[in-house]
N, CA, C and O atoms as a Maestro MAE file, in Angstrom:
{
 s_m_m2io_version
 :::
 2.0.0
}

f_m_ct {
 s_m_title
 :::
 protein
 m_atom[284] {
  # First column is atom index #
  i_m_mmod_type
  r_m_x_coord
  r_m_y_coord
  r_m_z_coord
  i_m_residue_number
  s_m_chain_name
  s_m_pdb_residue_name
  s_m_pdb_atom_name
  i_m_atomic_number
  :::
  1 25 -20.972 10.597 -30.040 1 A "UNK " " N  " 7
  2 3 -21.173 10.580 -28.614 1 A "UNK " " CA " 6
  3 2 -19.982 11.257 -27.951 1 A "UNK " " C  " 6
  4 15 -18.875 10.755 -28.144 1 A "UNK " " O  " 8
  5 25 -20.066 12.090 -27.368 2 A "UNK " " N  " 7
  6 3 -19.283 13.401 -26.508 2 A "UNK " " CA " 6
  7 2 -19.310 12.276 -24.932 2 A "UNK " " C  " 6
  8 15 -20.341 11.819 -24.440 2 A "UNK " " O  " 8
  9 25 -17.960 12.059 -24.426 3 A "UNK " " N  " 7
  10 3 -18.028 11.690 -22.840 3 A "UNK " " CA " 6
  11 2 -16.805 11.979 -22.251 3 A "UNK " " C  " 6
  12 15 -15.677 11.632 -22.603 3 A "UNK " " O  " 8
  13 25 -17.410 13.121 -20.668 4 A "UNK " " N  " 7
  14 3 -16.161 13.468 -20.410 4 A "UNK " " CA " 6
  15 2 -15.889 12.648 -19.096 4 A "UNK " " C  " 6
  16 15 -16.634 12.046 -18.323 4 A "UNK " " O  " 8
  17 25 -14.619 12.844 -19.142 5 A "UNK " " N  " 7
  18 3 -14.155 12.137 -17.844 5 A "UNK " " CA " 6
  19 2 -13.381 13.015 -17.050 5 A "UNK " " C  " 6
  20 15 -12.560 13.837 -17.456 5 A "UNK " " O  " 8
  21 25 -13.856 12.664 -15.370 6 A "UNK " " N  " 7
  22 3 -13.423 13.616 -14.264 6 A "UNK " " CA " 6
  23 2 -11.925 13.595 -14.629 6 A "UNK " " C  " 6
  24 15 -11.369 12.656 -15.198 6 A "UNK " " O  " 8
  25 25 -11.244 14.929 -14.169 7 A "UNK " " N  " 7
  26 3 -9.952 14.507 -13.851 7 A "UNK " " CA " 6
  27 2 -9.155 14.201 -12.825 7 A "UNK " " C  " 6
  28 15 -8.085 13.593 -12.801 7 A "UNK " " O  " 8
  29 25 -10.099 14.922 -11.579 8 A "UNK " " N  " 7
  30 3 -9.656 14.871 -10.160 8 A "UNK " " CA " 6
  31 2 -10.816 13.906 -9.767 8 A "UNK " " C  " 6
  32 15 -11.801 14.405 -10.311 8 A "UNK " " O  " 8
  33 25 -11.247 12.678 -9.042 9 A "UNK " " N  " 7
  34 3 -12.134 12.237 -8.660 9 A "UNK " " CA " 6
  35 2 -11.826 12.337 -7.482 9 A "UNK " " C  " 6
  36 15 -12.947 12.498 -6.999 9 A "UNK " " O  " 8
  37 25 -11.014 12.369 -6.495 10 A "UNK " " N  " 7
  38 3 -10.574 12.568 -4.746 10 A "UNK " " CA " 6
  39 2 -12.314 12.610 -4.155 10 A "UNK " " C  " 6
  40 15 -13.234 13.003 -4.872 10 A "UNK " " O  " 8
  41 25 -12.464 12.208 -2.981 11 A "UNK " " N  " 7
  42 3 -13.845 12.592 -2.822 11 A "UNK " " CA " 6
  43 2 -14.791 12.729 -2.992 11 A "UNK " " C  " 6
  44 15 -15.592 13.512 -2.482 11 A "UNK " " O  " 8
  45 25 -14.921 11.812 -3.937 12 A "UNK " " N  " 7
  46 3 -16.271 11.967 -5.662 12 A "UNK " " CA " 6
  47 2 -17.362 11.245 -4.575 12 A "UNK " " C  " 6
  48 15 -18.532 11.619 -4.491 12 A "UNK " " O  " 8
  49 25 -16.760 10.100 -3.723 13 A "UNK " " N  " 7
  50 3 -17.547 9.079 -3.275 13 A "UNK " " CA " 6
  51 2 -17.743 7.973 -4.200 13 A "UNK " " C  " 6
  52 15 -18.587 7.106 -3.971 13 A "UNK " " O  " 8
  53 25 -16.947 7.962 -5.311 14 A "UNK " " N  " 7
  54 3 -16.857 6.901 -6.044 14 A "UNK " " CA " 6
  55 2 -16.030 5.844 -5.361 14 A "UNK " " C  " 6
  56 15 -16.053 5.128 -6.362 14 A "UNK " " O  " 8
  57 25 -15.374 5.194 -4.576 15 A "UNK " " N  " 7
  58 3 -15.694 4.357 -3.958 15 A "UNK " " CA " 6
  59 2 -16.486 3.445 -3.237 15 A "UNK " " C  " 6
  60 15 -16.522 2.215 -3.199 15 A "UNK " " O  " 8
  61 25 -17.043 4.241 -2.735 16 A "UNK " " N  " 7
  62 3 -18.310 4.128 -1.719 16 A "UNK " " CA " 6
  63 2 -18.865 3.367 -3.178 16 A "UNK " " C  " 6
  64 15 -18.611 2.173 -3.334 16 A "UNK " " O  " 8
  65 25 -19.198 3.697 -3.635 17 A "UNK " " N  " 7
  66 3 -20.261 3.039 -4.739 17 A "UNK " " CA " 6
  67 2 -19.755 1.870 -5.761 17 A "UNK " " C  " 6
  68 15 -20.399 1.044 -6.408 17 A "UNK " " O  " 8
  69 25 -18.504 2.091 -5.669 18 A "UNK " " N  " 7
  70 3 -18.298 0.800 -6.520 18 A "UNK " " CA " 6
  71 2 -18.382 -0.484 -5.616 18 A "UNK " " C  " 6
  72 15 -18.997 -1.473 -6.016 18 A "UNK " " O  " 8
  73 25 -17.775 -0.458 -4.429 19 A "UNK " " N  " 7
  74 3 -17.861 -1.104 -3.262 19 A "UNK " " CA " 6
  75 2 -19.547 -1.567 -2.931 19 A "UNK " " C  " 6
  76 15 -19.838 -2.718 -2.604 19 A "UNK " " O  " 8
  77 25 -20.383 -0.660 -3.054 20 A "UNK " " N  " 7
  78 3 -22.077 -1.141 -3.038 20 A "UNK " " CA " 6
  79 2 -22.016 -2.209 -4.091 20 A "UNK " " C  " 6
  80 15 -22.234 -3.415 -3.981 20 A "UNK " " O  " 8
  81 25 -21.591 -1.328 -5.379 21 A "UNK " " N  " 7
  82 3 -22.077 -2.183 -6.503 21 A "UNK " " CA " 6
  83 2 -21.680 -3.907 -6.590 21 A "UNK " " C  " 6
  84 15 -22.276 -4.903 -7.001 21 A "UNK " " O  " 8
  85 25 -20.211 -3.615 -5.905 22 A "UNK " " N  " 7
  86 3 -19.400 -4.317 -5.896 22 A "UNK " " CA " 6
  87 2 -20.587 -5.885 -4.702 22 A "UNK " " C  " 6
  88 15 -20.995 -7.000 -5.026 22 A "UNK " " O  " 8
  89 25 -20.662 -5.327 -3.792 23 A "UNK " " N  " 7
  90 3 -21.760 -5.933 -2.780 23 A "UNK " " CA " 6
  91 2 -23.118 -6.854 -3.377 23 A "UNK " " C  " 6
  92 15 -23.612 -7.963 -3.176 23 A "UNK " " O  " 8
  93 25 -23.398 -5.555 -4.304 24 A "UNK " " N  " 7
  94 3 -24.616 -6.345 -4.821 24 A "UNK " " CA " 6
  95 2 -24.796 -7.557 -5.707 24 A "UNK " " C  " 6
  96 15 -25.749 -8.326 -5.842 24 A "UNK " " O  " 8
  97 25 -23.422 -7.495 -6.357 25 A "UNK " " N  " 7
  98 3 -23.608 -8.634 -7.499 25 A "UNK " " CA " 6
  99 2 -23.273 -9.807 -6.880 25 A "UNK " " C  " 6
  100 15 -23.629 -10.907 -7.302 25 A "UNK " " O  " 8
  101 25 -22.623 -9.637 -5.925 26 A "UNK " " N  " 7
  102 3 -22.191 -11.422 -4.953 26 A "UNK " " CA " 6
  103 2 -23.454 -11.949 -4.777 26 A "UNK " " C  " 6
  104 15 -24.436 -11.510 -4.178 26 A "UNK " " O  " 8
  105 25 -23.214 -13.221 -5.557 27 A "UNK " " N  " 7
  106 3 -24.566 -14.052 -5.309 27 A "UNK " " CA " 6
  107 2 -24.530 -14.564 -4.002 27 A "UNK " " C  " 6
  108 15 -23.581 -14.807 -3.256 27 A "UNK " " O  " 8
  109 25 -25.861 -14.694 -3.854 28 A "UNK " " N  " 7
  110 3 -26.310 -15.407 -2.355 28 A "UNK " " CA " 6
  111 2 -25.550 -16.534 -1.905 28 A "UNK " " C  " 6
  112 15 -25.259 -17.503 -2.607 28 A "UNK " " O  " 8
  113 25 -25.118 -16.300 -0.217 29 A "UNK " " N  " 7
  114 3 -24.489 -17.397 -0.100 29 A "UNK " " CA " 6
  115 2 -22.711 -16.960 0.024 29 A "UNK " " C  " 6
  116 15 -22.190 -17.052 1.135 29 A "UNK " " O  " 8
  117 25 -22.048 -16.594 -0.917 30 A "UNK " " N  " 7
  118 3 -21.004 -15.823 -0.942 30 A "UNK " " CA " 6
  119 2 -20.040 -15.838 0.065 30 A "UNK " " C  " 6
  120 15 -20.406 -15.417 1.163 30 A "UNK " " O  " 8
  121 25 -18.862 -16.237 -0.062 31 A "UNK " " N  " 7
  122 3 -17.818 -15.955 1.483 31 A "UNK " " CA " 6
  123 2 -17.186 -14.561 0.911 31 A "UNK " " C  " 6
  124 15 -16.227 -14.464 0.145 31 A "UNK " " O  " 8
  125 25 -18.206 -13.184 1.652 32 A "UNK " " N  " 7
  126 3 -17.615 -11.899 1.230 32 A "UNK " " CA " 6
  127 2 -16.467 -11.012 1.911 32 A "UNK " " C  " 6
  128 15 -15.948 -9.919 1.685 32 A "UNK " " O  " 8
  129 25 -16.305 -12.246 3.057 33 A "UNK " " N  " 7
  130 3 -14.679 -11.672 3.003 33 A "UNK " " CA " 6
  131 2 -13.526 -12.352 2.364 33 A "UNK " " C  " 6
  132 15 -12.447 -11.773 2.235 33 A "UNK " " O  " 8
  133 25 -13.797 -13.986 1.824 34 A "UNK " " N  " 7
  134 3 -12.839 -14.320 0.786 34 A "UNK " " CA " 6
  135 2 -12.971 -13.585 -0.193 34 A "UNK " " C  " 6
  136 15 -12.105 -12.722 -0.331 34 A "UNK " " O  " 8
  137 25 -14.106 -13.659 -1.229 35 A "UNK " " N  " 7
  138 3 -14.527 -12.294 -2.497 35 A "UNK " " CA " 6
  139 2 -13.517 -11.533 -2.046 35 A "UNK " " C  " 6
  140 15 -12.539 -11.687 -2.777 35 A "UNK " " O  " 8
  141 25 -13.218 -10.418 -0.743 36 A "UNK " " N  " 7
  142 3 -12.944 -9.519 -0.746 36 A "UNK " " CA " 6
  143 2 -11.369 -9.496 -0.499 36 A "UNK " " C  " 6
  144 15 -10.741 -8.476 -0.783 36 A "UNK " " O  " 8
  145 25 -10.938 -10.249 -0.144 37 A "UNK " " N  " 7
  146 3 -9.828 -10.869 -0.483 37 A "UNK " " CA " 6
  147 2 -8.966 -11.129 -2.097 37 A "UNK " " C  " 6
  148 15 -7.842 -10.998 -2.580 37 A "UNK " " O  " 8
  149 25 -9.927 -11.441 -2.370 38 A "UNK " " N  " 7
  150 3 -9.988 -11.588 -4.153 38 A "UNK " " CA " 6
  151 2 -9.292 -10.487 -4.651 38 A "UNK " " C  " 6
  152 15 -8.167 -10.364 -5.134 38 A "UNK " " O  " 8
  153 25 -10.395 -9.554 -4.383 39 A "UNK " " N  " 7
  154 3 -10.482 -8.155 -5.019 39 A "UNK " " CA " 6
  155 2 -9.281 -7.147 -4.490 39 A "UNK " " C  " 6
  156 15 -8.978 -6.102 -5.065 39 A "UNK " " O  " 8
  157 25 -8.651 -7.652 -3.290 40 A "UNK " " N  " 7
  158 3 -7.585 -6.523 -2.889 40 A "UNK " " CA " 6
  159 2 -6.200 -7.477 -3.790 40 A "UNK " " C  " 6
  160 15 -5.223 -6.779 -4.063 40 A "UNK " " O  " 8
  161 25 -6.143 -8.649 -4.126 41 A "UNK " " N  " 7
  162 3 -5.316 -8.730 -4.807 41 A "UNK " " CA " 6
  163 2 -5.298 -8.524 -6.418 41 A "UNK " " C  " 6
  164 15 -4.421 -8.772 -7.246 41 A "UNK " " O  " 8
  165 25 -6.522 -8.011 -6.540 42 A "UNK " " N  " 7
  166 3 -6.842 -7.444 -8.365 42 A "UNK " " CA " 6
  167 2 -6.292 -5.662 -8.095 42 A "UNK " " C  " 6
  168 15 -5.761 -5.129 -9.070 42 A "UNK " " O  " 8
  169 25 -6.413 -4.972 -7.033 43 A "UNK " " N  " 7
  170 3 -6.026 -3.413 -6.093 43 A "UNK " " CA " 6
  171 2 -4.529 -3.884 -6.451 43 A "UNK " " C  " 6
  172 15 -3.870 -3.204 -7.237 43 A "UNK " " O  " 8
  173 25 -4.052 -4.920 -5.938 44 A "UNK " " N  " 7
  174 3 -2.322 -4.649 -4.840 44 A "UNK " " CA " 6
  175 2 -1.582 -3.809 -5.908 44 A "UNK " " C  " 6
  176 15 -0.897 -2.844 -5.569 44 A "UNK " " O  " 8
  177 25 -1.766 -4.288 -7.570 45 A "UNK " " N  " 7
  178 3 -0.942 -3.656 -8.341 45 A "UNK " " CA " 6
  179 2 -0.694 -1.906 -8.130 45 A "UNK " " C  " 6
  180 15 0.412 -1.455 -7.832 45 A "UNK " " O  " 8
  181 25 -1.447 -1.370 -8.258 46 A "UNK " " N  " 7
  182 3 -2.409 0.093 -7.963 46 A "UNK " " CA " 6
  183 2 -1.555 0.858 -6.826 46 A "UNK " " C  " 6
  184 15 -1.124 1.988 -7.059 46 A "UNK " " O  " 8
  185 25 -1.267 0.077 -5.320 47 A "UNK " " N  " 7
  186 3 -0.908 0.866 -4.443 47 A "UNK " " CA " 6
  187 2 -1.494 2.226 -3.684 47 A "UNK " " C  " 6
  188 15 -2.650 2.428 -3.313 47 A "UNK " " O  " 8
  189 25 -0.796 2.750 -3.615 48 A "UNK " " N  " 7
  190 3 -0.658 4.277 -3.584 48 A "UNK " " CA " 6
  191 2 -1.439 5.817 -3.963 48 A "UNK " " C  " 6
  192 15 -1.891 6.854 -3.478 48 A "UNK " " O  " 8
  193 25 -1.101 4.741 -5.741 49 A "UNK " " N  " 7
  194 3 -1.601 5.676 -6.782 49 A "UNK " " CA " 6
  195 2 -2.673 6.882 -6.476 49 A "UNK " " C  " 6
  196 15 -2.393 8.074 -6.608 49 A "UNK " " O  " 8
  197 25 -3.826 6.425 -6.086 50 A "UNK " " N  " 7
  198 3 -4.655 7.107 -6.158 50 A "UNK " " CA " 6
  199 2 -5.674 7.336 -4.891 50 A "UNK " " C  " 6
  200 15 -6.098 6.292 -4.396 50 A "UNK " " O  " 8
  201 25 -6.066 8.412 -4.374 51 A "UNK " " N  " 7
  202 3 -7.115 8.393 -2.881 51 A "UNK " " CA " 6
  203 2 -8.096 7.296 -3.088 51 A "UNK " " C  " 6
  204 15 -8.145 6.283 -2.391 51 A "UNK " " O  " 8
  205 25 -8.969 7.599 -4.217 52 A "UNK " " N  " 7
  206 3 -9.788 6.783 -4.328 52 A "UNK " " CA " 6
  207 2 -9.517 5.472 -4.169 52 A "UNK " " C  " 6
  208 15 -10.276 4.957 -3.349 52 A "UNK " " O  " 8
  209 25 -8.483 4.508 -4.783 53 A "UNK " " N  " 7
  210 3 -8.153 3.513 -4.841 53 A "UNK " " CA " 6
  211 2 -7.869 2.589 -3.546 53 A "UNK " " C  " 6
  212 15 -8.202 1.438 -3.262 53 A "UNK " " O  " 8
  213 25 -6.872 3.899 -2.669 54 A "UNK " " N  " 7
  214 3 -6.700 3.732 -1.144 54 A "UNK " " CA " 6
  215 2 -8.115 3.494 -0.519 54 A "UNK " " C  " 6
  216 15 -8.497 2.419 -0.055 54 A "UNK " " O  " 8
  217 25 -8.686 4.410 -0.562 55 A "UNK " " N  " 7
  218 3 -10.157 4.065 -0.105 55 A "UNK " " CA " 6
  219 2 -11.353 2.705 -0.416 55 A "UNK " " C  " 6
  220 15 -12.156 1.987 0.181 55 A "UNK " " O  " 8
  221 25 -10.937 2.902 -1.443 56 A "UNK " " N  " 7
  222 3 -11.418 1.237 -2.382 56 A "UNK " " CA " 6
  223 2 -10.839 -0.010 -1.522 56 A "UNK " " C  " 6
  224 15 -11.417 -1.059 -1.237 56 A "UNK " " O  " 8
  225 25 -9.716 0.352 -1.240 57 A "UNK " " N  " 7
  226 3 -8.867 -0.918 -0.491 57 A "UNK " " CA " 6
  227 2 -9.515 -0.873 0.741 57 A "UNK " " C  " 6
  228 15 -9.992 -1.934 1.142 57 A "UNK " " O  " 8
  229 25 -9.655 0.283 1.539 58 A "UNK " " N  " 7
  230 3 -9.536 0.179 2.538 58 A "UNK " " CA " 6
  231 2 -11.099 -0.305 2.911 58 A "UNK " " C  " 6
  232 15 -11.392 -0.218 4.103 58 A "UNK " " O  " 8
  233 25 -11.836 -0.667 2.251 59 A "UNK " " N  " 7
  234 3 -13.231 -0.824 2.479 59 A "UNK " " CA " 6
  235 2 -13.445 -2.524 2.461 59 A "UNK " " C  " 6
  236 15 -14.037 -3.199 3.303 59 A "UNK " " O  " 8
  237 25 -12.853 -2.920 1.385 60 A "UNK " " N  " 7
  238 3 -12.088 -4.194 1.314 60 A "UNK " " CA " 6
  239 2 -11.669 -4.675 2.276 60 A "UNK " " C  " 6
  240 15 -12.109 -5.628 2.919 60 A "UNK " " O  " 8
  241 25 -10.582 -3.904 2.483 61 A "UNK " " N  " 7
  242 3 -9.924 -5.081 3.768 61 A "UNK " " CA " 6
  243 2 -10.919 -4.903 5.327 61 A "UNK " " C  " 6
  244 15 -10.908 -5.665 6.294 61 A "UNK " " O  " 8
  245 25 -11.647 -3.760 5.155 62 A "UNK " " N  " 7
  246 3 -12.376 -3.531 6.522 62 A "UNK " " CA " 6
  247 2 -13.719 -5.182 6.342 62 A "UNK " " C  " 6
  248 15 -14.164 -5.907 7.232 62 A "UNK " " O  " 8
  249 25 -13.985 -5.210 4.719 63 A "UNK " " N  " 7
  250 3 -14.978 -6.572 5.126 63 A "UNK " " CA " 6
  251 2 -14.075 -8.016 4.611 63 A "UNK " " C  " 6
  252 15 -14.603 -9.088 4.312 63 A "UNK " " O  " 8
  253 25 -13.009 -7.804 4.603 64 A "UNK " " N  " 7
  254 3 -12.298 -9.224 4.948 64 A "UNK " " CA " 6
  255 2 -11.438 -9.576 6.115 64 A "UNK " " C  " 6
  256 15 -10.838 -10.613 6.396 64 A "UNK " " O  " 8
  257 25 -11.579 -8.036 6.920 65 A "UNK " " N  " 7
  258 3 -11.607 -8.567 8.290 65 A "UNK " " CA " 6
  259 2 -9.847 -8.532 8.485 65 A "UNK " " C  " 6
  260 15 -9.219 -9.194 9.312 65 A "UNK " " O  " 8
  261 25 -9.361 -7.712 7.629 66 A "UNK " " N  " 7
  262 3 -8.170 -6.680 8.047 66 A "UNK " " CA " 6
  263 2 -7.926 -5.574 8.442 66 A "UNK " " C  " 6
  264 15 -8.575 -4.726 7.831 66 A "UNK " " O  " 8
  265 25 -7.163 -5.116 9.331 67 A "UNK " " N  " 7
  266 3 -6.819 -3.824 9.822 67 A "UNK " " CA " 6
  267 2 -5.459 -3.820 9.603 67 A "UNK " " C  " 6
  268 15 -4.577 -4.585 9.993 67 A "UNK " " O  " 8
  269 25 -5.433 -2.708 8.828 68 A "UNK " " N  " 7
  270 3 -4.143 -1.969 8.000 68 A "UNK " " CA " 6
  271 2 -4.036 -2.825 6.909 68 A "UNK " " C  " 6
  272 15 -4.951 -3.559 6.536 68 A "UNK " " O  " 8
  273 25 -2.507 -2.716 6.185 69 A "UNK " " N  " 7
  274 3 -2.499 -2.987 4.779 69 A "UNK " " CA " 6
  275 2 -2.631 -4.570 4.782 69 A "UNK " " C  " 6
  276 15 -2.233 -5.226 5.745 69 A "UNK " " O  " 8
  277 25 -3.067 -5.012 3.935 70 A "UNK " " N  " 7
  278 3 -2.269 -6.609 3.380 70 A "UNK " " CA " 6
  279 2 -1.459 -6.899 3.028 70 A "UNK " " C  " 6
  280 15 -0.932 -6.282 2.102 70 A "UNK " " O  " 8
  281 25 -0.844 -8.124 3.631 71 A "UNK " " N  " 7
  282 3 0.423 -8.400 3.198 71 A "UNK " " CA " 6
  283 2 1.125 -9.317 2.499 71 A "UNK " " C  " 6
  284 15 2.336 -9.171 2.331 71 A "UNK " " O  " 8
  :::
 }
 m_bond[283] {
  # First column is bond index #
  i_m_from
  i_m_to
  i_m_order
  :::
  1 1 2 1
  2 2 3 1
  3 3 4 2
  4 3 5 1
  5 5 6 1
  6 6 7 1
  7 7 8 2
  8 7 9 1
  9 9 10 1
  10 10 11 1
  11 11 12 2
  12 11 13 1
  13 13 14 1
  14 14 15 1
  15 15 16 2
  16 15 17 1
  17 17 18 1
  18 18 19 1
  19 19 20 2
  20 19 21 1
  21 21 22 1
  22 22 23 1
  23 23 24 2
  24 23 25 1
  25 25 26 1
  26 26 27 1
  27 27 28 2
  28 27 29 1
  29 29 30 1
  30 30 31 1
  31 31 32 2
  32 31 33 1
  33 33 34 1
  34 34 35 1
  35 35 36 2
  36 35 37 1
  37 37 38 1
  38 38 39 1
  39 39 40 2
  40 39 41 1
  41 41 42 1
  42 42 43 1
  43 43 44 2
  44 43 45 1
  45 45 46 1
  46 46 47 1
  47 47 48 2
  48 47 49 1
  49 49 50 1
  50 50 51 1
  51 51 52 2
  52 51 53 1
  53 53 54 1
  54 54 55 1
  55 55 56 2
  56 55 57 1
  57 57 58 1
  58 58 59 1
  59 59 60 2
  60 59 61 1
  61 61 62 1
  62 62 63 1
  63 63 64 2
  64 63 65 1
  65 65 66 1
  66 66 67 1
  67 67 68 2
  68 67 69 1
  69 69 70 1
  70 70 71 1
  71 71 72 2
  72 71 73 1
  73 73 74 1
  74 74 75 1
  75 75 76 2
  76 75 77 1
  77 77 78 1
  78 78 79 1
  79 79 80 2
  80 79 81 1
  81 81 82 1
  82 82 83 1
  83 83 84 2
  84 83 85 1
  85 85 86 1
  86 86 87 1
  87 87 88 2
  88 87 89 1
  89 89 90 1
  90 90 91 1
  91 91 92 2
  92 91 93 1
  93 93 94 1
  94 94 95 1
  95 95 96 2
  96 95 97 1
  97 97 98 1
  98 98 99 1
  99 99 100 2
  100 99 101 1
  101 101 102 1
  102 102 103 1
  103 103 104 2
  104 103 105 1
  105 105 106 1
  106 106 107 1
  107 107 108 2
  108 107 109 1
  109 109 110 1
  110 110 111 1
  111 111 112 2
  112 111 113 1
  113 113 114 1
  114 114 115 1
  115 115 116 2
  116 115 117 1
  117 117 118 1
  118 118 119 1
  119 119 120 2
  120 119 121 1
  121 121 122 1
  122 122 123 1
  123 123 124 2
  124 123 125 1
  125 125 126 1
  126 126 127 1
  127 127 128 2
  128 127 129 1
  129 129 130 1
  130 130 131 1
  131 131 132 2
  132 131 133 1
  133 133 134 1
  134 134 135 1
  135 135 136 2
  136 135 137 1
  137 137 138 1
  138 138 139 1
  139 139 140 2
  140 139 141 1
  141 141 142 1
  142 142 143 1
  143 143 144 2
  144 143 145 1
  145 145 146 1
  146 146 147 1
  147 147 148 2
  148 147 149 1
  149 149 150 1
  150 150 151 1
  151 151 152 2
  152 151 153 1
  153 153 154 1
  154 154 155 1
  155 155 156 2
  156 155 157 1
  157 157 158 1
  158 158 159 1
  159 159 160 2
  160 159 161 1
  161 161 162 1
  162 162 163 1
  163 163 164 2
  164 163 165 1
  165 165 166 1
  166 166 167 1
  167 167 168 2
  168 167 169 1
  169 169 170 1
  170 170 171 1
  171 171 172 2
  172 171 173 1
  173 173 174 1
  174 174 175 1
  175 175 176 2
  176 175 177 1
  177 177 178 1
  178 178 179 1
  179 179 180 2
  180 179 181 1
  181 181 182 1
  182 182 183 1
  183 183 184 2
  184 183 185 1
  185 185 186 1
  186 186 187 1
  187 187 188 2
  188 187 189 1
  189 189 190 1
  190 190 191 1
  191 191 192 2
  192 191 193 1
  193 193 194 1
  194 194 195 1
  195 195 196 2
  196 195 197 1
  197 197 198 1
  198 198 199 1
  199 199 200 2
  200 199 201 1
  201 201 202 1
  202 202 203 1
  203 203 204 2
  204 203 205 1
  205 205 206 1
  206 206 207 1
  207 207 208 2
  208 207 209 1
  209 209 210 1
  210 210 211 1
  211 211 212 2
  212 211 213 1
  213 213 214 1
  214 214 215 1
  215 215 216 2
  216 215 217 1
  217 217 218 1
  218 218 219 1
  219 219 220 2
  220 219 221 1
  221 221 222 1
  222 222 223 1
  223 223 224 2
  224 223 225 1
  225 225 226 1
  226 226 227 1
  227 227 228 2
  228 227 229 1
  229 229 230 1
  230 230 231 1
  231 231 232 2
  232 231 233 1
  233 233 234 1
  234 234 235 1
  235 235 236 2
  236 235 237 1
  237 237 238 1
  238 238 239 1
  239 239 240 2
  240 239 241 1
  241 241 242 1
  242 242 243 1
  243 243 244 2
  244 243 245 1
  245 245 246 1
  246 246 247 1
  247 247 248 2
  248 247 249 1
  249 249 250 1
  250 250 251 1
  251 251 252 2
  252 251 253 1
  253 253 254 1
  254 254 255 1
  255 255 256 2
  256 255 257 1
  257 257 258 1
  258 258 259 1
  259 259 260 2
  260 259 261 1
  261 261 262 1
  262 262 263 1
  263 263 264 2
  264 263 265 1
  265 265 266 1
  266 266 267 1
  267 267 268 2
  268 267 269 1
  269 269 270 1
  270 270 271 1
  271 271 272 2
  272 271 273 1
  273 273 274 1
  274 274 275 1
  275 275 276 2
  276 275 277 1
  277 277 278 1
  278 278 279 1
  279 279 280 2
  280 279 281 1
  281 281 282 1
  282 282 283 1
  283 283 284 2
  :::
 }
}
């Protein structure tokens, strides 16, 4: 089995979609801005690093009901 992997993803919109995916599996009921809370402290390590990642966060904290970074 041959699998390649992007090297630049910037703009892929792979955020956007992990963030859906991310959406869909919360079972019913769900406090999805605690979840999302969760999940920016599984990110905090990360930082910077990467656009995508920034973007990942920033989708996060937009549904746990932060504006700008966490602190």
């Amino acid at each position: 089995m041959h699998v390649t992997i992007e090297q630049n993803t910037s703009g892929s919109g792979k955020p956007e979609s992990v963030f859906i995916s991310w959406l869909l599996w919360q079972p019913r009921g769900a406090d999805l801005p605690a979840e999302a809370l969760k999940e920016l402290v599984k990110l905090a390590p990360y930082r910077d690093r990467d656009p995508d990642i920034v973007r990942l966060r920033s989708l996060f904290e937009r549904l746990a009901g932060r504006s700008g970074r966490p602190h």
